[in-house]
C-alpha positions in Angstrom: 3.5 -8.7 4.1 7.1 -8.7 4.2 7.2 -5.1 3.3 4.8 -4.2 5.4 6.5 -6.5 8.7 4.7 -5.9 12.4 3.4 -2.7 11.1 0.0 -1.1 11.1 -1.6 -2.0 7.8 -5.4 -1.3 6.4 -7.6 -1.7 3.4 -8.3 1.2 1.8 -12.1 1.7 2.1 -12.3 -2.2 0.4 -11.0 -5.3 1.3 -9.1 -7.7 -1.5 -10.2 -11.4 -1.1 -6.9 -12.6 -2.4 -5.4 -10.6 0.1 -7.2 -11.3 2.7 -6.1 -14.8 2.0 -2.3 -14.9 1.7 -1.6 -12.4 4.3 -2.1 -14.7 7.0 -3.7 -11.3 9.0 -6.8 -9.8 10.3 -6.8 -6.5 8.3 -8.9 -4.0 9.3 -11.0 -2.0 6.8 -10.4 2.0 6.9 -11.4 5.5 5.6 -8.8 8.1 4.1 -10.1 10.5 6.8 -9.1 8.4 9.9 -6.9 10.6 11.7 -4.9 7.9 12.8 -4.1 5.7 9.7 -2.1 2.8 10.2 1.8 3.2 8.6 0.7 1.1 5.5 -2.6 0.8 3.6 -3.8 -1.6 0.7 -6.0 -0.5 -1.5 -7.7 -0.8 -4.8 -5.7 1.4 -7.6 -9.0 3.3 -9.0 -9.8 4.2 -5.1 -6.1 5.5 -4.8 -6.1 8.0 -8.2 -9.6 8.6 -7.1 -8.3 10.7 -3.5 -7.8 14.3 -3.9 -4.6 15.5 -5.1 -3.9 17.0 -1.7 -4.1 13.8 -0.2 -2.3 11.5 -2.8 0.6 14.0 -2.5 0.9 13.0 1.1 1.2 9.3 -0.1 3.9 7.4 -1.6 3.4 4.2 -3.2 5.5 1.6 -2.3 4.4 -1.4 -4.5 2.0 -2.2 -7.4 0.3 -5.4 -8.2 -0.7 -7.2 -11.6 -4.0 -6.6 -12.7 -6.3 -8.0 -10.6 -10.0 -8.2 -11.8 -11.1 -10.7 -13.9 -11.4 -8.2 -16.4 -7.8 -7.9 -16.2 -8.3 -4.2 -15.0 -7.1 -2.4 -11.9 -4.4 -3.1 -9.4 -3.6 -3.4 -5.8 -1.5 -0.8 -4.5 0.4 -0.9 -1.4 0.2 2.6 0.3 2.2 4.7 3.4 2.1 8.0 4.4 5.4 10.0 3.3 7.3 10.5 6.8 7.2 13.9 8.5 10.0 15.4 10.2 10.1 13.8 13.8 8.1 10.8 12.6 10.5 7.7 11.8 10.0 5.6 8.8 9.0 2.1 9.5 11.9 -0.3 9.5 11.3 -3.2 6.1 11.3 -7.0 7.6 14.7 -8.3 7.4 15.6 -10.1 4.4 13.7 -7.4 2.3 14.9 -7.1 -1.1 14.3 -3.7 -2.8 13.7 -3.5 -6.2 15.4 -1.2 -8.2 14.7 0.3 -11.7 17.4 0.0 -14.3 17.6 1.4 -17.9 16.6 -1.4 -20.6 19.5 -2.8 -22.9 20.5 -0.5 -25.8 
């Protein structure tokens, strides 16, 4: 929720129960062919490789949870819509910390 700040934010055709929980927000529930998505949506990692390619390539994602299911399958994925020219990118909540990737010890 940090991430995500005062901005839009929607489950991805499901909602997560755990979620749900420690968000501390009403999220609504929406479909991939709303025409007006909010800036971030949460979603279910099969439902995400499951879009068409045409669509995930207009998605970035911006954070990816631990297994989730009790299987120990399947992840959360936190979701926005890559900017288009004219169209700012949402500001992160102050005090976010990005994570980068670094190369392991050699």
């Amino acid at each position: 929720m940090k991430v995500v700040d005062r901005n839009r934010v929607g489950y991805l055709s499901a909602m997560n129960y755990n979620v749900a929980f420690y968000s501390r927000r009403t999220i609504p529930i929406v479909s991939i062919r709303d025409p007006n998505l909010p800036e971030y949506l949460i979603g279910w990692r099969s439902l995400f490789d499951a879009l068409p390619e045409s669509r995930r390539a207009r998605l970035d994602i911006v954070m990816v949870s631990n297994p989730t299911s009790l299987d120990g399958s399947d992840e959360m994925v936190l979701i926005r819509e890559r900017p288009t020219p004219g169209k700012p990118l949402p500001k992160p909540a102050d005090g976010y910390i990005e994570a980068m990737a670094s190369s392991p010890p050699q």
